[in-house]
N, C-alpha and C positions, 0 to 999 in steps of 0.2 A: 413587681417592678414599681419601681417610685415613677410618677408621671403626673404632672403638673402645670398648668397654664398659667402664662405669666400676666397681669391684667390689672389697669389701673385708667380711670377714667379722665384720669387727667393728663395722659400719656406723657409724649415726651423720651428722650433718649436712656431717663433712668431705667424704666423698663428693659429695655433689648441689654443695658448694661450689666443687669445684675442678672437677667437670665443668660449671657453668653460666660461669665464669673462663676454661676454657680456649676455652670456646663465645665465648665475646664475643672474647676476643684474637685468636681467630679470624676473627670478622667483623670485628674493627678493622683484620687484612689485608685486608680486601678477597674472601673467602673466602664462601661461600655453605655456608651451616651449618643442618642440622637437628639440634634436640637431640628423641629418642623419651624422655618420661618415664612409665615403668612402675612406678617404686614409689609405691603406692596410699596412704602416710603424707601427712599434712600438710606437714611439712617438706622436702620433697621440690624439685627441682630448677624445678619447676612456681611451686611457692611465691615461690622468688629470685628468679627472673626474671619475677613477677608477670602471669600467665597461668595461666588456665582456672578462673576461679571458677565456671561452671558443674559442678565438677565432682561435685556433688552433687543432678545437673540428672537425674533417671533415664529424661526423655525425650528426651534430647538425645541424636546424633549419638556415638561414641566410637571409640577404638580395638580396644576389645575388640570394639565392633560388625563391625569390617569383618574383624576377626579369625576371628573365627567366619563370616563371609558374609550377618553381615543388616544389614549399613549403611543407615544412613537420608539419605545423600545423600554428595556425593562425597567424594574424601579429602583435595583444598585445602581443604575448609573444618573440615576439624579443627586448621588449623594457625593459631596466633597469632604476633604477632611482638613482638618487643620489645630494644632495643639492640642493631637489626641481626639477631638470630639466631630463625630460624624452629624452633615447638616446637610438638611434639605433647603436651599438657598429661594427667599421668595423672587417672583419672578413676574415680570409687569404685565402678564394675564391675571396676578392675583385682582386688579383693579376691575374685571371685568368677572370676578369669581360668581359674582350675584347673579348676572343676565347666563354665562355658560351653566349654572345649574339648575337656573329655572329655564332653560330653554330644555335641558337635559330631563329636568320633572315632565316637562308639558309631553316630549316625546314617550317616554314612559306609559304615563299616563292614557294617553291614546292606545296604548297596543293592551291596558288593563294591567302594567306591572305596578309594582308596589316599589316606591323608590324615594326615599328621603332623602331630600338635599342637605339635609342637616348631617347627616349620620355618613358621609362619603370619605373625607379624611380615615374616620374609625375604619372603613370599609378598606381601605389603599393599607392601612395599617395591619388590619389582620389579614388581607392575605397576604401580606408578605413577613410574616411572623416578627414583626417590631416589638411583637411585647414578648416573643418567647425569646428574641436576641439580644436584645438590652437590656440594662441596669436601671439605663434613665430615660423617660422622654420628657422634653420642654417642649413644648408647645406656644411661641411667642406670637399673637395676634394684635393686628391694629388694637386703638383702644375704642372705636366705634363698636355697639352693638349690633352686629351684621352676622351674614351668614359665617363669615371668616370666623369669629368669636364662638358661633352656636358649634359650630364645627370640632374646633378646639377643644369644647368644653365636652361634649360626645368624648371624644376622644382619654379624654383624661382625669375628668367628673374633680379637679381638683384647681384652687387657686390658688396662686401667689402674688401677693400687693404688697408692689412698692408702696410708699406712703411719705410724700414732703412734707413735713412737717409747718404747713402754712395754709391761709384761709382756701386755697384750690385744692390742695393736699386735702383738706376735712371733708370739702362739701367731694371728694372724688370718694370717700371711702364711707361717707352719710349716701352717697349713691349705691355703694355697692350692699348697703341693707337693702334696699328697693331690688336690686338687679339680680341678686342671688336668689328670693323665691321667685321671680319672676322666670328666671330661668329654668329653675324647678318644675315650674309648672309648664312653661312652652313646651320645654321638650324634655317633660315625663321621665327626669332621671332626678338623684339627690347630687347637687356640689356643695361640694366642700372647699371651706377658707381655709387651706394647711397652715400659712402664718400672716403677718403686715409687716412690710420690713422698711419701719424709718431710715430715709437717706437724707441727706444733706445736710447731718444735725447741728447743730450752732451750741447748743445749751442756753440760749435767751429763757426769759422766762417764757415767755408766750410759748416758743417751743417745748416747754418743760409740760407747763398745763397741758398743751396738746397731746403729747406724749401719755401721760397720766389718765386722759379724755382715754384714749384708745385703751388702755390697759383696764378701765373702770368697762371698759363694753366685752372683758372677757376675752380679746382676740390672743392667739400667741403671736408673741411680740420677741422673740428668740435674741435678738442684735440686735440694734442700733448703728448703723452707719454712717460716719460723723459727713460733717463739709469735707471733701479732699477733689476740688475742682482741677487742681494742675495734674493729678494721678490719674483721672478719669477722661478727662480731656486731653493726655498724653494718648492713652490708649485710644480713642478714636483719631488719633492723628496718626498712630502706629498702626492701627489695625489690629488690634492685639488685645487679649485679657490683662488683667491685672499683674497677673502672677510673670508673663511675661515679661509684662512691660519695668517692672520693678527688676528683675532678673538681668534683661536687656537693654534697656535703655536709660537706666539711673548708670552713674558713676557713683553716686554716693547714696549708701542705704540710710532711710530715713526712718527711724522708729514709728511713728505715726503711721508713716504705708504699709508699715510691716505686721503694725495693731490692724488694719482696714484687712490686709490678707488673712489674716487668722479669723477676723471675725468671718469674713466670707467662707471658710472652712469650718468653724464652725455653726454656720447656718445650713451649709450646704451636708452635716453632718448630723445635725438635729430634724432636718426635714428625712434623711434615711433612717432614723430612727422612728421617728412619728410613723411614718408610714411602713415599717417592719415592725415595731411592736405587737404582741399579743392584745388580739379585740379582749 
C-alpha cells in the first residue's frame, strides 16, 4: 500500500490541496483511497473535498473518539465519500487531541498497561484493516509538530512536501533536515521524504536557484507545479479537486490547467511506483 503524510512547516492551504488532488487522481486510477484529515483548521483537506460538516457536532462519533477508546459506533461510519475518495473528515476534538491522549496515557498508565499516544491512529488503522483495504492512505496533519504529526507519521513512516518556492518555502524544508532525524529518533521508527513538490512556480530567477538549491540536496523533485492561483482557488470555492473543477466548472479548457492535471497524475503516478518498485 502506498501511504504517505502530507507535511510542510510552513503550512498553509497548499498542503490539504495537493493531498485532496493527489487523492482523487488516485481514485481516477481505479485505486481505493483513504484520505485521514487531522488538521483541526477550517481549511483543511476535509473542507476540499466537502465533507464532514458535522464537525462541530460534539456529540457525534469522531476519530479522536476511537483514538482514545470511547467510540460511539463503528469506524465505517466515520467515513464520507466524495469524487471517489473515502475520508475521514477532521473534527474539532482534533484541537483537544493532546490533552484526550495524555489523559488516555495517564489512565493507562495507573492500571500498568503499556499505551502509546503516539502510535493510536496506526492502532484505529489496523484494526480495521485500512492497509489490507486500500490502495492509498494520505495522512494530512496540521503543520505544527504535535502529537497529531507524531501520529501520522506512525502511521505511514513516509513524507510528502510541498515546497513554495521562496525564503518561507527554504527555511520550511532547511527544517525539515532537523525534523526528520528527530523524529527518527522520538519515536524509534525510520521516515522517509518520498518526494518535495514545488507549487506556485513563477520561473524568476530567484525561483530558478531555489529550485536547483533543492535538487543539489538530492531530494526527488518529480513535478514542478507552476503559479495557477484562479484553478486552485476555484476549487476551494467549489469544493472540489482539480480535476473536477476543470471538468465542471470551466466553460473554456485552458491548456495550462490541463498541463497542472497531468502533472498532478503524473506525480501521483510516480509516487506508486516509488513505492511498488523492487528493494
Amino acid at each position: 500500500m502506498l501511504a504517505y503524510t502530507t507535511y510542510s512547516e510552513a503550512g498553509g492551504v497548499g498542503k490539504s490541496t495537493l493531498a485532496a488532488n493527489l487523492a482523487v487522481a488516485d481514485a481516477r486510477d481505479d485505486r481505493n483511497v483513504l484520505v485521514v484529515d487531522l488538521d483541526p483548521q477550517e481549511a483543511s483537506v476535509s473542507y476540499l473535498l466537502n465533507v464532514g460538516d458535522n464537525r462541530d457536532d460534539a456529540t457525534s462519533d469522531s476519530l479522536v473518539r476511537h483514538m482514545v477508546e470511547r467510540e460511539r459506533g463503528p469506524f465505517s461510519h466515520l467515513i464520507e465519500t466524495n469524487e471517489g475518495v473515502d475520508v475521514i473528515p477532521a473534527h474539532n476534538s482534533l484541537e483537544q487531541l493532546d490533552r484526550h491522549l495524555s489523559r488516555r496515557e495517564e489512565e493507562a498508565n495507573d492500571f500498568g498497561e503499556n499505551w502509546n499516544r503516539n502510535v493510536q491512529l496506526l492502532r484505529v488503522l489496523r484494526e480495521n484493516n485500512v492497509h489490507e483495504d486500500y490502495d492509498t492512505l494520505i495522512v494530512d496533519p496540521p503543520a505544527t509538530a504535535d502529537v497529531k504529526l507524531y501520529n501520522a507519521i506512525h502511521s505511514t513512516r513516509s513524507l510528502l512536501v510541498p515546497f513554495e518556492p521562496s525564503g518561507k518555502g527554504r527555511k520550511s524544508v532547511d527544517g525539515l533536515e532537523d525534523l526528520v532525524p528527530g523524529l527518527e529518533e522520538n519515536l524509534d521508527i525510520n521516515v522517509g521524504v518520498l518526494a518535495i513538490v514545488p507549487n506556485r512556480f513563477r520561473g524568476t530567477n530567484d525561483q530558478q536557484d531555489m529550485l536547483e538549491e533543492m535538487r543539489s540536496r538530492k531530494y526527488d523533485i518529480p513535478v514542478v507545479l507552476n503559479e495557477r492561483g484562479s484553478l486552485f482557488e476555484g476549487c476551494w470555492r467549489q469544493r472540489c479537486s482539480a480535476f473536477k473543477y476543470v471538468e465542471e466548472h470551466r466553460t473554456r479548457k485552458r491548456d495550462y490547467e490541463l498541463e497542472t492535471l497531468d502533472r498532478l497524475e503524473t506525480l501521483a503516478d510516480h509516487l506508486r511506483q516509488t513505492v511498488e518498485a523492487p528493494a
